[in-house]
MILUM-387639 format. One line per 8 residues: number of its first residue (from 0); their letters; for each residue y negated, z, x of N, C-alpha, C, O. Coordinates in nm, 2 decimals. Layout:
% MILUM-387639
NUM) A) Y Z X Y Z X Y Z X Y Z X  ...
% end
This chain:
% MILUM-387639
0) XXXXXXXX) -19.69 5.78 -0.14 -19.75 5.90 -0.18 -19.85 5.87 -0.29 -19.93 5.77 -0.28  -19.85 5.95 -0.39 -19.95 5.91 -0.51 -20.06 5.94 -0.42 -20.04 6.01 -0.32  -20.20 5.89 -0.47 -20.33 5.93 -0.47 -20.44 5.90 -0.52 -20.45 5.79 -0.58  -20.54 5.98 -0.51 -20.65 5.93 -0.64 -20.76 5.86 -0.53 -20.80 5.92 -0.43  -20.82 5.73 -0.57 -20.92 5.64 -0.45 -21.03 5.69 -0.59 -21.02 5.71 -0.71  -21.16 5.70 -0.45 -21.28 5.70 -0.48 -21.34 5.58 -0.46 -21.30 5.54 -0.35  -21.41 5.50 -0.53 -21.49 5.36 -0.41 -21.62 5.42 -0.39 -21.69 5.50 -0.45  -21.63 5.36 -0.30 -21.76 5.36 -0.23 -21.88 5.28 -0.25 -21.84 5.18 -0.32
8) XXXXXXXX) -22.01 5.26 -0.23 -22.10 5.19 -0.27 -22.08 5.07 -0.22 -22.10 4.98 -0.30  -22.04 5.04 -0.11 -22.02 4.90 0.00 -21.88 4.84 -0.04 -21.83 4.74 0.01  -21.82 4.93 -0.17 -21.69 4.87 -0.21 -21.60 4.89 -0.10 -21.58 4.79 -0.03  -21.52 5.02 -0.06 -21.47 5.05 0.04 -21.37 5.18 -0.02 -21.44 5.27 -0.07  -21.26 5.20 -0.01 -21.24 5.31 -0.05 -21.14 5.39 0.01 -21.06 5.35 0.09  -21.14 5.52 -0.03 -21.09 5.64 0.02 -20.96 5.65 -0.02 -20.91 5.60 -0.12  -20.87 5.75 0.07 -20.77 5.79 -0.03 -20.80 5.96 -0.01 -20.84 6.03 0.08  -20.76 6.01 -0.15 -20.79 6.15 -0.15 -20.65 6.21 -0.23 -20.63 6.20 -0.35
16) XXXXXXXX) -20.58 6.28 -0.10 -20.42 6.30 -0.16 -20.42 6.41 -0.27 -20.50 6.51 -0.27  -20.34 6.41 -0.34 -20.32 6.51 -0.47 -20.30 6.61 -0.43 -20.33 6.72 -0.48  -20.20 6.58 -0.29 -20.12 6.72 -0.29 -20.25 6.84 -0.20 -20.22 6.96 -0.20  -20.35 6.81 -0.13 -20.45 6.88 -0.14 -20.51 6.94 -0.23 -20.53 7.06 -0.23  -20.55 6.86 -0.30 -20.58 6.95 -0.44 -20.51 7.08 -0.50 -20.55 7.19 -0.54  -20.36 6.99 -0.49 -20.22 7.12 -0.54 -20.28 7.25 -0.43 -20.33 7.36 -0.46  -20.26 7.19 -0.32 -20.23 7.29 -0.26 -20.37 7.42 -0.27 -20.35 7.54 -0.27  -20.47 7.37 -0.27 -20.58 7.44 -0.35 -20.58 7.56 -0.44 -20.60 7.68 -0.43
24) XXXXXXXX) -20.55 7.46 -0.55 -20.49 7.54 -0.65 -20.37 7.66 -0.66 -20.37 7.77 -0.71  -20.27 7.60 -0.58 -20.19 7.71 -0.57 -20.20 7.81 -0.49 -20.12 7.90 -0.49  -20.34 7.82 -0.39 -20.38 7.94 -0.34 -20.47 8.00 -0.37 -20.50 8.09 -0.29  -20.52 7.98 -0.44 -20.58 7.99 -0.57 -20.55 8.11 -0.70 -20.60 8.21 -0.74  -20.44 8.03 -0.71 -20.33 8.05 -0.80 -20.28 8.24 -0.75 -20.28 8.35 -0.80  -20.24 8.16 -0.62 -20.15 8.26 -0.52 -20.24 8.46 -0.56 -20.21 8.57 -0.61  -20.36 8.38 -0.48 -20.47 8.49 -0.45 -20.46 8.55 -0.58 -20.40 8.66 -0.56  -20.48 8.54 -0.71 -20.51 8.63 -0.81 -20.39 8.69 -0.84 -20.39 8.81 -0.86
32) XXXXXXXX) -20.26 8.60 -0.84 -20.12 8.72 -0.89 -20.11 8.79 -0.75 -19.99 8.82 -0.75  -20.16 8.84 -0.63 -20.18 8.95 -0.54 -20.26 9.04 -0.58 -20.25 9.16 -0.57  -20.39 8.96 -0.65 -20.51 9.06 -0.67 -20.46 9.15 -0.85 -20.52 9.25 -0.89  -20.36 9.06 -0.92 -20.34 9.14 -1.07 -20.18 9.24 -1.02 -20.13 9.31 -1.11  -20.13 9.24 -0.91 -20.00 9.26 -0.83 -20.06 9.42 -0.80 -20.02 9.53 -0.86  -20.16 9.42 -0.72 -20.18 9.53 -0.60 -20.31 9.56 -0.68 -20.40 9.61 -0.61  -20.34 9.55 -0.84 -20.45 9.60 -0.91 -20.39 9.76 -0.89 -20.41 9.83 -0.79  -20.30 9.79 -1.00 -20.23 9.94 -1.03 -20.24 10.06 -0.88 -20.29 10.17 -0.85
40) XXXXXXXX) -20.17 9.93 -0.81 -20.13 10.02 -0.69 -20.27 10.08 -0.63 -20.28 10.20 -0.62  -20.39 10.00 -0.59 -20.51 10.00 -0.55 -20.54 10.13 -0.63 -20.56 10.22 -0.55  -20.56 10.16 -0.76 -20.61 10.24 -0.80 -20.54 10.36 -0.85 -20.59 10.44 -0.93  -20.38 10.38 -0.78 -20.33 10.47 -0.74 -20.40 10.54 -0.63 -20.45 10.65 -0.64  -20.39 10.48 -0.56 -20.46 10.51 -0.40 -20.60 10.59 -0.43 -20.65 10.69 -0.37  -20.65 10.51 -0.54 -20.81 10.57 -0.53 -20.80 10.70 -0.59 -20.87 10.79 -0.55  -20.74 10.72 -0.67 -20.71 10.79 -0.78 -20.65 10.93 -0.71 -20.69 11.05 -0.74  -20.55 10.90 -0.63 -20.51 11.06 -0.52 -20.60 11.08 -0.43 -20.62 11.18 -0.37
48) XXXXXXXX) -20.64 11.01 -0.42 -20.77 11.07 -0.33 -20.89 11.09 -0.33 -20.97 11.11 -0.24  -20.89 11.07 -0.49 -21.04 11.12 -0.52 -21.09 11.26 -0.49 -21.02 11.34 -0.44  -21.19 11.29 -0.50 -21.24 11.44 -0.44 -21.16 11.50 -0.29 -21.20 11.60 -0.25  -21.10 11.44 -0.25 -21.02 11.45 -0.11 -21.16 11.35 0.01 -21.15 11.40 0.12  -21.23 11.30 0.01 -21.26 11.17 0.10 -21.42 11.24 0.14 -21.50 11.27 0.05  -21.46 11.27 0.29 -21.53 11.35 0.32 -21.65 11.28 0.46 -21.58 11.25 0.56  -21.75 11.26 0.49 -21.78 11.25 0.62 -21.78 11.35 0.69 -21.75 11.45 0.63  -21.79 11.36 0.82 -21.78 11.40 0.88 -21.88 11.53 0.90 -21.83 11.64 0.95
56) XXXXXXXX) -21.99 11.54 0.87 -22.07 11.65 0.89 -22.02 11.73 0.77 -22.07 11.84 0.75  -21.92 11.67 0.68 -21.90 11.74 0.52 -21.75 11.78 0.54 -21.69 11.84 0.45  -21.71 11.76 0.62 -21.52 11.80 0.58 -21.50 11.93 0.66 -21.55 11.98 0.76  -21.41 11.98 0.57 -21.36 12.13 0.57 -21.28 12.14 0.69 -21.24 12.03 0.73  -21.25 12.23 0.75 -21.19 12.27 0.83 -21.02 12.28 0.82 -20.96 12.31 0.71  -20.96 12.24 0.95 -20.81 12.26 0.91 -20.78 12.27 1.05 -20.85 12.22 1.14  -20.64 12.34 1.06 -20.57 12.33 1.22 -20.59 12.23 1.24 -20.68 12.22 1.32  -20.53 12.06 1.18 -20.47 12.02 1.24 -20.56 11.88 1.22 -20.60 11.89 1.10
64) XXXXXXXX) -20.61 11.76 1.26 -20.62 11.60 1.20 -20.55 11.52 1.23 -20.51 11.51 1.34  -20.53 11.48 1.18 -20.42 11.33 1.21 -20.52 11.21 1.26 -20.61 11.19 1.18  -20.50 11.15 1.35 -20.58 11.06 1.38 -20.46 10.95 1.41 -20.40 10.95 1.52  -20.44 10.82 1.31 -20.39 10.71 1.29 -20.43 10.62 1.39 -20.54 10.62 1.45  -20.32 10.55 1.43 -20.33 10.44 1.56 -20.43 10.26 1.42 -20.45 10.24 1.31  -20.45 10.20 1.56 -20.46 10.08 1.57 -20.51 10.00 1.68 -20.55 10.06 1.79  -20.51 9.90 1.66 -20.52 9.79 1.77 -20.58 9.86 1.88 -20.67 9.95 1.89  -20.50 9.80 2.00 -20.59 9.81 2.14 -20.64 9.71 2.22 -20.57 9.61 2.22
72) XXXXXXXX) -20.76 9.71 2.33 -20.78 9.61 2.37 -20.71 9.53 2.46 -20.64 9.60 2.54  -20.70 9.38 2.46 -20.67 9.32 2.54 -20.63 9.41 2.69 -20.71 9.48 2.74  -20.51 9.38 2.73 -20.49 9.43 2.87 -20.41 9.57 2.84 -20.33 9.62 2.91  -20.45 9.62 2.72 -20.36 9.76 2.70 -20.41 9.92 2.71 -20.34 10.01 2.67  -20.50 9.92 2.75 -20.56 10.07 2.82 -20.67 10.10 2.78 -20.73 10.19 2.84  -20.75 10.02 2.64 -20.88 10.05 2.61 -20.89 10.05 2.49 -20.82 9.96 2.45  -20.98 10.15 2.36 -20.88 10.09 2.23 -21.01 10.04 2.20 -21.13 10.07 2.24  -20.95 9.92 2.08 -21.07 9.86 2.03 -21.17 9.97 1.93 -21.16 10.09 1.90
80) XXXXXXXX) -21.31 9.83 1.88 -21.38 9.94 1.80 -21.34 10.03 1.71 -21.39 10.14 1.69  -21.21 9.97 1.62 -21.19 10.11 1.50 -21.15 10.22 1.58 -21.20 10.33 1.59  -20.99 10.16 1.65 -20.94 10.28 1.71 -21.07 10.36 1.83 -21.09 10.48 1.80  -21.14 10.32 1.91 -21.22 10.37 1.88 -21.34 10.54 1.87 -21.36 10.64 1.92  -21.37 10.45 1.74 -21.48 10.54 1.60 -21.35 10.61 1.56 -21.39 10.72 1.52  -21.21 10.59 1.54 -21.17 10.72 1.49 -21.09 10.82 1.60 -21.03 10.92 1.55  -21.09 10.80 1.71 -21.07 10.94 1.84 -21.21 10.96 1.85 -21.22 11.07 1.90  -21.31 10.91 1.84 -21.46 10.96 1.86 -21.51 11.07 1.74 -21.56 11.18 1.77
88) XXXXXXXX) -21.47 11.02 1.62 -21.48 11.10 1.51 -21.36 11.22 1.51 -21.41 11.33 1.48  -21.26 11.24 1.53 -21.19 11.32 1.58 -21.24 11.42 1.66 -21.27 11.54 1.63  -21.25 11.34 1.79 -21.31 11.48 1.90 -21.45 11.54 1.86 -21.49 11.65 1.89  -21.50 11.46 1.77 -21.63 11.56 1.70 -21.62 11.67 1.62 -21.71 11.76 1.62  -21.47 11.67 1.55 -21.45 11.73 1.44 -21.40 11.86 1.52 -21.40 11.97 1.46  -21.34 11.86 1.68 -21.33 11.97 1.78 -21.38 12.00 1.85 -21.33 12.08 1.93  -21.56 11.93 1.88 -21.62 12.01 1.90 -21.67 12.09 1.81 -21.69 12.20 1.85  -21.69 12.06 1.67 -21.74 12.11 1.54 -21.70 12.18 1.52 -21.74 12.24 1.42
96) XXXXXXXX) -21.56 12.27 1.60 -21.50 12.35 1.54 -21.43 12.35 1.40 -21.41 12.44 1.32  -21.39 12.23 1.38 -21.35 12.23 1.23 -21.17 12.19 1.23 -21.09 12.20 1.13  -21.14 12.15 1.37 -21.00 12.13 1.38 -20.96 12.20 1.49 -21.06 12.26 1.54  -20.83 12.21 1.56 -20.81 12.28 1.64 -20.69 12.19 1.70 -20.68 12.20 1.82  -20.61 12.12 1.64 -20.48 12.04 1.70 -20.51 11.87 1.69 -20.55 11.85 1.58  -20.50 11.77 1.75 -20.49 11.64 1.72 -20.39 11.61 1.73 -20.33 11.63 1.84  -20.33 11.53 1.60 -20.17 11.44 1.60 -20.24 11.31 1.63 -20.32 11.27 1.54  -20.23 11.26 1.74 -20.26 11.09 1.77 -20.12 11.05 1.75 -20.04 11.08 1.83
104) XXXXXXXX) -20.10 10.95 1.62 -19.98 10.89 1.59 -20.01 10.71 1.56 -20.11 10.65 1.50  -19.92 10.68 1.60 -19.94 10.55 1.64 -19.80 10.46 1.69 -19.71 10.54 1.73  -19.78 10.35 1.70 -19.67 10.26 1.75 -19.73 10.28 1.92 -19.85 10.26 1.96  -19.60 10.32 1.99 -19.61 10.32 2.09 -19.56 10.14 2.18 -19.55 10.10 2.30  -19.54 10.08 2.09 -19.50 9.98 2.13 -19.54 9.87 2.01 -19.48 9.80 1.94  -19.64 9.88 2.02 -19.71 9.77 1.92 -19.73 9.66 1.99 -19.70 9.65 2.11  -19.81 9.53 1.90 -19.81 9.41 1.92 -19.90 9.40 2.03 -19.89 9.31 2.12  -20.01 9.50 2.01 -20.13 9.50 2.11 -20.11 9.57 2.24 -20.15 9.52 2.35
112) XXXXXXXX) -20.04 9.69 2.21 -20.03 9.79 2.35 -19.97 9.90 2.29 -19.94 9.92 2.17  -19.95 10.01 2.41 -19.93 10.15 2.37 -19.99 10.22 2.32 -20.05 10.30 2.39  -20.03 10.21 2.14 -20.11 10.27 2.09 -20.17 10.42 2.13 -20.29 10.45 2.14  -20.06 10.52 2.14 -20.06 10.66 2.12 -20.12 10.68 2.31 -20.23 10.73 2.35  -20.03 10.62 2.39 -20.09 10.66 2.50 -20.26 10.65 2.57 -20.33 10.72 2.64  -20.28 10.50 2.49 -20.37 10.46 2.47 -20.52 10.57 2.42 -20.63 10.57 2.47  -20.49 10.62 2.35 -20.54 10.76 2.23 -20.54 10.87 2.27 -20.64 10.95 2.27  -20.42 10.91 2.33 -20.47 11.00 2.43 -20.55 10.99 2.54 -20.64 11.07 2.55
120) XXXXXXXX) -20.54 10.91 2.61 -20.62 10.90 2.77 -20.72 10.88 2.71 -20.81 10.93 2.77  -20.77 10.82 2.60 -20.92 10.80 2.59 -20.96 10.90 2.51 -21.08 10.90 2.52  -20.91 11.03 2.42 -20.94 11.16 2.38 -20.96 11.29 2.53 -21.03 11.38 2.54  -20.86 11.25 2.62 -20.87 11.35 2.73 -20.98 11.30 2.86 -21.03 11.38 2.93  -21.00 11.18 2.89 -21.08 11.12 2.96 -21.19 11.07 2.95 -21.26 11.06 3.05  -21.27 11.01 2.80 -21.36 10.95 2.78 -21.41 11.08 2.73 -21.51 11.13 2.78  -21.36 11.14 2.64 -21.46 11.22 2.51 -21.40 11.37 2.59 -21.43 11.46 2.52  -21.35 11.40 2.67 -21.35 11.54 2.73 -21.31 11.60 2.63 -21.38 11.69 2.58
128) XXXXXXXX) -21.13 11.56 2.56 -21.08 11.68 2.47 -20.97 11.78 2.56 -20.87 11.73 2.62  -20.99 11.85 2.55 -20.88 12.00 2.63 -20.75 11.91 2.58 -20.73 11.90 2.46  -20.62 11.83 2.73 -20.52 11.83 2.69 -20.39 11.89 2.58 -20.30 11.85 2.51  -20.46 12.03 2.65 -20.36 12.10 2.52 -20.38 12.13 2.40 -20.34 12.23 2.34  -20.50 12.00 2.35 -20.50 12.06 2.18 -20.42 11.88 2.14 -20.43 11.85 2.02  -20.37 11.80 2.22 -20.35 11.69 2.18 -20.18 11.66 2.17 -20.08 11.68 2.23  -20.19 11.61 2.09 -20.01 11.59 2.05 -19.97 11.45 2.03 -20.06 11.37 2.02  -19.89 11.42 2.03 -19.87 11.27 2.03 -19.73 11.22 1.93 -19.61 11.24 1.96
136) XXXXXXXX) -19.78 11.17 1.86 -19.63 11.08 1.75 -19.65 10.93 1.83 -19.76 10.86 1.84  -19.56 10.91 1.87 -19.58 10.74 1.95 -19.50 10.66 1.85 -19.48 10.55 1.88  -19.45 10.71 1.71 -19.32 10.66 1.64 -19.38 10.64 1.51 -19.30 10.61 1.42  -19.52 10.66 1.47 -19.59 10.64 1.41 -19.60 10.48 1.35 -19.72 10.44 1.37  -19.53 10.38 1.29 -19.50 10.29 1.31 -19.61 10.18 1.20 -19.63 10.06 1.24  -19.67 10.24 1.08 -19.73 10.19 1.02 -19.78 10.37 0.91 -19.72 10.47 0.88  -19.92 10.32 0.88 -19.94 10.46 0.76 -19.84 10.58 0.73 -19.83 10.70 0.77  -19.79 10.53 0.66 -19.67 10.57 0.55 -19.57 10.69 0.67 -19.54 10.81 0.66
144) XXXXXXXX) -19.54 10.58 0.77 -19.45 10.66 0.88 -19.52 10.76 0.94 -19.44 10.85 0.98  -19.67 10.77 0.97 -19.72 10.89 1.01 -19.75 10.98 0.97 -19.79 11.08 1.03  -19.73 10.95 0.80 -19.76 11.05 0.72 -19.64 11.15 0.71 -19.65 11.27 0.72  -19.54 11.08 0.69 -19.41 11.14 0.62 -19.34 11.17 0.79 -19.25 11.26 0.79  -19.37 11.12 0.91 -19.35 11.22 0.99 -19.42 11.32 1.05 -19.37 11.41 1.11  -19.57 11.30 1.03 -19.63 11.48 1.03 -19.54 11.56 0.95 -19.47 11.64 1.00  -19.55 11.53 0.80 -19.46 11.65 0.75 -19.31 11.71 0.76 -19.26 11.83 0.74  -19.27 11.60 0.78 -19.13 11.63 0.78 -19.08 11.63 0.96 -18.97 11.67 0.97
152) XXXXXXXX) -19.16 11.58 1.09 -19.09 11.61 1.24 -19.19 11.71 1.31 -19.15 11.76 1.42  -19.33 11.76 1.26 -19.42 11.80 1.32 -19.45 11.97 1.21 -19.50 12.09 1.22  -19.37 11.87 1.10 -19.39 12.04 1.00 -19.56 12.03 1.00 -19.61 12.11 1.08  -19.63 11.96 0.94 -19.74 12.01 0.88 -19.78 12.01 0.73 -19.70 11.96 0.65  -19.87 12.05 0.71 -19.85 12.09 0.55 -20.02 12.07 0.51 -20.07 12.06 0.40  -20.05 12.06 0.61 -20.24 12.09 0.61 -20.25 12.00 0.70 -20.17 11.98 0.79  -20.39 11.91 0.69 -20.47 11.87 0.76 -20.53 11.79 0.74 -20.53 11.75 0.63  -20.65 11.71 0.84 -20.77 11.65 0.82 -20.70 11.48 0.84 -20.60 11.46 0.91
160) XXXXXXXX) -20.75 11.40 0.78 -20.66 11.24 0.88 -20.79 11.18 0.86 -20.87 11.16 0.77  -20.79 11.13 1.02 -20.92 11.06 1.01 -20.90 10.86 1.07 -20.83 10.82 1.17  -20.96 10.80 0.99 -20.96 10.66 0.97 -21.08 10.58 0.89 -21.12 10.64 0.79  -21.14 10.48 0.92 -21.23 10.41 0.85 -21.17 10.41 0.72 -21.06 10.41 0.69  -21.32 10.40 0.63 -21.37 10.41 0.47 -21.27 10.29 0.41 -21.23 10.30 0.30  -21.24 10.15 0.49 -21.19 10.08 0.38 -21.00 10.13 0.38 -20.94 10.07 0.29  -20.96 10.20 0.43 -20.86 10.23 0.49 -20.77 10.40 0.43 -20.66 10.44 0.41  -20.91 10.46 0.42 -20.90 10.64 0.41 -20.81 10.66 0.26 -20.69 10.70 0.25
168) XXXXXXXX) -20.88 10.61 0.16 -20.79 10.63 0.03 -20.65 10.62 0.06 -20.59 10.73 0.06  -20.57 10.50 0.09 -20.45 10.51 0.12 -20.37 10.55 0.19 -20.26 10.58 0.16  -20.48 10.57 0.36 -20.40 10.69 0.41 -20.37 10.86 0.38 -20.27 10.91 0.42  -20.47 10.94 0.29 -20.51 11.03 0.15 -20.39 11.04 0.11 -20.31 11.14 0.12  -20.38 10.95 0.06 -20.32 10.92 -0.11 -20.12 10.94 -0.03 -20.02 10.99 -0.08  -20.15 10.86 0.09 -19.92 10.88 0.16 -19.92 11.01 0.17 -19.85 11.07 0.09  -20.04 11.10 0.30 -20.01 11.16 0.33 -20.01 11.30 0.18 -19.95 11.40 0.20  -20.07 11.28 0.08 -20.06 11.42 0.02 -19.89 11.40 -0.07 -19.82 11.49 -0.10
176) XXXXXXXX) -19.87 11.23 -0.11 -19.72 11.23 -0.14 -19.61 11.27 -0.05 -19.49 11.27 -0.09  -19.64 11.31 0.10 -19.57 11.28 0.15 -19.54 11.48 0.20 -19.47 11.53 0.29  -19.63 11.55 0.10 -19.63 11.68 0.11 -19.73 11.74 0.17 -19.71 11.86 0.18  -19.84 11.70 0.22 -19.96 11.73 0.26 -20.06 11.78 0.22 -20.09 11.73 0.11  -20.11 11.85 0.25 -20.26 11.91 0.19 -20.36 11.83 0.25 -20.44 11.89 0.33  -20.38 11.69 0.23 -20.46 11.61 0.31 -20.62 11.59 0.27 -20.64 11.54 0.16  -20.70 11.61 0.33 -20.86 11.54 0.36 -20.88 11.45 0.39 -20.78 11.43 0.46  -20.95 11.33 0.39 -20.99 11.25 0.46 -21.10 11.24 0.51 -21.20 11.28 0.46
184) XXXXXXXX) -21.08 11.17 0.64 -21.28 11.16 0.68 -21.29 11.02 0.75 -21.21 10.97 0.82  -21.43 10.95 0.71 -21.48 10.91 0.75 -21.51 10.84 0.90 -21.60 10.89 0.97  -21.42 10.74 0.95 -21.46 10.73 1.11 -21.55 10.64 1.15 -21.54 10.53 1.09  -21.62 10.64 1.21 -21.74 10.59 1.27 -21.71 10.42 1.32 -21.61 10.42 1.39  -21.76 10.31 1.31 -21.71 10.22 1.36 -21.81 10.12 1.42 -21.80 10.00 1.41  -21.91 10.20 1.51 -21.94 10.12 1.60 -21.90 9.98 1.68 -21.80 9.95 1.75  -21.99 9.92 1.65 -21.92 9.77 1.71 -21.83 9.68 1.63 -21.82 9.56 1.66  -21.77 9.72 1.56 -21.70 9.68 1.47 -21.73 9.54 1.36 -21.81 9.58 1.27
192) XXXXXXXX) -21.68 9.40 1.35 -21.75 9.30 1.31 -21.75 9.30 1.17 -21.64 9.32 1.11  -21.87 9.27 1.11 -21.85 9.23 0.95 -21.73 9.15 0.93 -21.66 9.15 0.83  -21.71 9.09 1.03 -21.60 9.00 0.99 -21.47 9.05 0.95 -21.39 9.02 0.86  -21.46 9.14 1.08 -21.33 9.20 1.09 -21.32 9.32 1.00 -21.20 9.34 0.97  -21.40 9.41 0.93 -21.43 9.46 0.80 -21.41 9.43 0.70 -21.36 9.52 0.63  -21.43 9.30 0.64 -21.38 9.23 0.55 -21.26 9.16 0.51 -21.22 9.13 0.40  -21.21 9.15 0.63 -21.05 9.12 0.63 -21.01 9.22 0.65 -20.89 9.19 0.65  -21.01 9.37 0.69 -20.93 9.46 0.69 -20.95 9.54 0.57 -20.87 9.63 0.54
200) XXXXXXXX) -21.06 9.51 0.48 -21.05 9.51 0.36 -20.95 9.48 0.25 -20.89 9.54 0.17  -20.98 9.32 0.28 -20.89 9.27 0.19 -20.72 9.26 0.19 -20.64 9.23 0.10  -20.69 9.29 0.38 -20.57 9.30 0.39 -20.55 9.47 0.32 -20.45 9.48 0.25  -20.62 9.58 0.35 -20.56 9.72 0.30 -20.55 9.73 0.15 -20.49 9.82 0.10  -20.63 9.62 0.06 -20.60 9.64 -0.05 -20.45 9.57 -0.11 -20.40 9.61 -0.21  -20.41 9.48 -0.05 -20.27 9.42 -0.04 -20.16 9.51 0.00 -20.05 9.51 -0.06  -20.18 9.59 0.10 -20.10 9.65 0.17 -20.04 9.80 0.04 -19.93 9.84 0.03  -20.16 9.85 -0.05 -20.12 9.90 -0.14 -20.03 9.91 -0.21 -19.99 10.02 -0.26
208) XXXXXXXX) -19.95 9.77 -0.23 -19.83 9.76 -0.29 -19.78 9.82 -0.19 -19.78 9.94 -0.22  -19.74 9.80 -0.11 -19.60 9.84 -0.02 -19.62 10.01 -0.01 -19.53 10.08 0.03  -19.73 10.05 -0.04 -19.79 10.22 0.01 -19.72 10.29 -0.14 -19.69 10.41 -0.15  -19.72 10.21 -0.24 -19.69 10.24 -0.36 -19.52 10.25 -0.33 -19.43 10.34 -0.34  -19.53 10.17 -0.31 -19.30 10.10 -0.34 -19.28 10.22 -0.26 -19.25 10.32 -0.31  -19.31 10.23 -0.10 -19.31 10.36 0.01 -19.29 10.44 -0.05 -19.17 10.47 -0.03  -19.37 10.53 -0.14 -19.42 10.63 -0.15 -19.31 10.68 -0.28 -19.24 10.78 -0.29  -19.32 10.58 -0.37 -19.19 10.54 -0.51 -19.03 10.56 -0.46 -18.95 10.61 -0.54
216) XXXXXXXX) -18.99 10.51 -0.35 -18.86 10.52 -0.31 -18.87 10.60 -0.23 -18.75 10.62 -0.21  -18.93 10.67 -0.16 -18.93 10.75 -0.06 -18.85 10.71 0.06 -18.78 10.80 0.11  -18.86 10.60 0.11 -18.83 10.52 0.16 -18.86 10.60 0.32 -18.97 10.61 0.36  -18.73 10.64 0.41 -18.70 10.69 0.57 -18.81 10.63 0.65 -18.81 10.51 0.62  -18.88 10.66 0.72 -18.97 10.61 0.79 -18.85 10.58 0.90 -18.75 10.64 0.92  -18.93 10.42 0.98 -18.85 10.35 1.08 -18.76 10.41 1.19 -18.66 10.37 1.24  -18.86 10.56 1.21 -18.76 10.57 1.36 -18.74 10.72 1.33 -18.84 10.79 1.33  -18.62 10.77 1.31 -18.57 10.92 1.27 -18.59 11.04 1.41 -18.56 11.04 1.53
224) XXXXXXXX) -18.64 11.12 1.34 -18.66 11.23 1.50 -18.65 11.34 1.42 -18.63 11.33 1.30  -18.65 11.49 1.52 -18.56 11.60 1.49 -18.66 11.67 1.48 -18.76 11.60 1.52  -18.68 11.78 1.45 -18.79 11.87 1.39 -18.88 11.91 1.53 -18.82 11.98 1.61  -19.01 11.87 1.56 -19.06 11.93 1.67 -19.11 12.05 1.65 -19.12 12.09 1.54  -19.15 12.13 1.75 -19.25 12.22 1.78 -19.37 12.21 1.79 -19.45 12.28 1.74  -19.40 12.10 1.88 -19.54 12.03 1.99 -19.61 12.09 1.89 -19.62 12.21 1.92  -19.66 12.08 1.79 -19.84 12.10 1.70 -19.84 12.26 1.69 -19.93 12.32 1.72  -19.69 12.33 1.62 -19.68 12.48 1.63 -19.69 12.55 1.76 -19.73 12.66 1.78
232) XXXXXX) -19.64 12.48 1.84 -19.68 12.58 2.05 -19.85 12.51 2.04 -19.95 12.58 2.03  -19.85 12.41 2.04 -20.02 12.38 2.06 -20.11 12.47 1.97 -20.20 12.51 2.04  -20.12 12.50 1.90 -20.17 12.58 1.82 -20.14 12.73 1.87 -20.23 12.82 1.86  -20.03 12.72 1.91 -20.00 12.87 1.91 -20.07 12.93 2.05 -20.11 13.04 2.07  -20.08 12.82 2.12 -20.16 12.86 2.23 -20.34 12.88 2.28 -20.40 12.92 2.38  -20.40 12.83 2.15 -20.50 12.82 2.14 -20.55 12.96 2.07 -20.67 12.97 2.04
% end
């Protein structure tokens, strides 16, 4: 193997392999054609959802919010900090009177747990929301798929979607391509690590390409279902 020796003062020396260096550089390298890749798309995202993006004491009223899955805790039955600040910020937005239906959509069978079941029991048990304003997409598989199946299995046309600030623009920006009259708001993220902030950062600004290509091919969300009722009887009962 080539390599470049340093000597040392005692006349002793090192080997310091190249292909370290390479490999450096080429992530390096890597990192910026992502970051000139997912430039456009990024500011697609921001760009549909401009004047859309709201906190919570500021967002308009609508039947319905969408409240997006994520991670749950270890063991399956508790959700972590984002998921969370956004069923917390949700059930605020009904006591506020500002929503009246929740779509908790989410992978029911994710890496972590049962997202959606997860989201419910802790909307109807922790934060005391009335079962029957709560609905459930468990098929919700990533963004994109929750968006395009509110509109197209749940028939909505309006609503609030609530998810953390590094996150909101792109969920915005699917759901109003996806036929939506969408708001965003602001979720609360108690507890939640700088650390883990910053990499969900930098992963949702990557993830933009694929929200773009999504949204460009209009690409079937993963799991096909038939037109529901659930959010029109929930509503209608209320």
């Amino acid at each position: 193997m080539t390599a470049a020796r340093d000597t040392l003062g005692d006349g002793e020396t090192t080997v310091r392999p190249r292909r370290w260096r390479l490999l450096v550089r080429a992530a390096v390298a890597a990192g910026c054609v992502a970051v000139v890749v997912s430039g456009p798309a990024f500011a697609w995202t921001r760009f549909a959802a401009a004047d859309h993006l709201y906190d919570p004491a500021d967002a308009p009223g609508a039947d319905v919010v969408l409240v997006l899955g994520a991670e749950v805790a270890p063991g399956g039955t508790r959700p972590m900090p984002f998921l969370r600040g956004r069923l917390e910020t949700a059930a605020g937005l009904v006591r506020a009177g500002r929503v009246k239906v929740l779509l908790v959509t989410g992978d029911a069978h994710g890496g972590s747990g049962d997202e959606t079941t997860v989201m419910s029991a802790y909307l109807v048990g922790d934060l005391g929301v009335d079962p029957a304003r709560v609905v459930v997409d468990p098929d919700g598989l990533d963004t994109y798929d929750s968006c395009v199946r509110a509109r197209a299995v749940y028939g909505i046309t309006r609503a609030l979607v609530v998810t953390q600030a590094y996150h909101l623009s792109r969920a915005v920006a699917l759901c109003r391509g996806a036929g939506i009259e969408a708001d965003g708001v602001r979720a609360r993220c108690d507890g939640c690590s700088k650390v883990r902030l910053i990499r969900n950062t930098a992963r949702d600004y990557a993830a933009c390409t694929k929200a773009a290509f999504d949204a460009l091919t209009d690409r079937p969300p993963g799991v096909a279902s038939p037109p529901s009722r659930a959010v029109a009887d929930a509503l209608a009962r209320l």
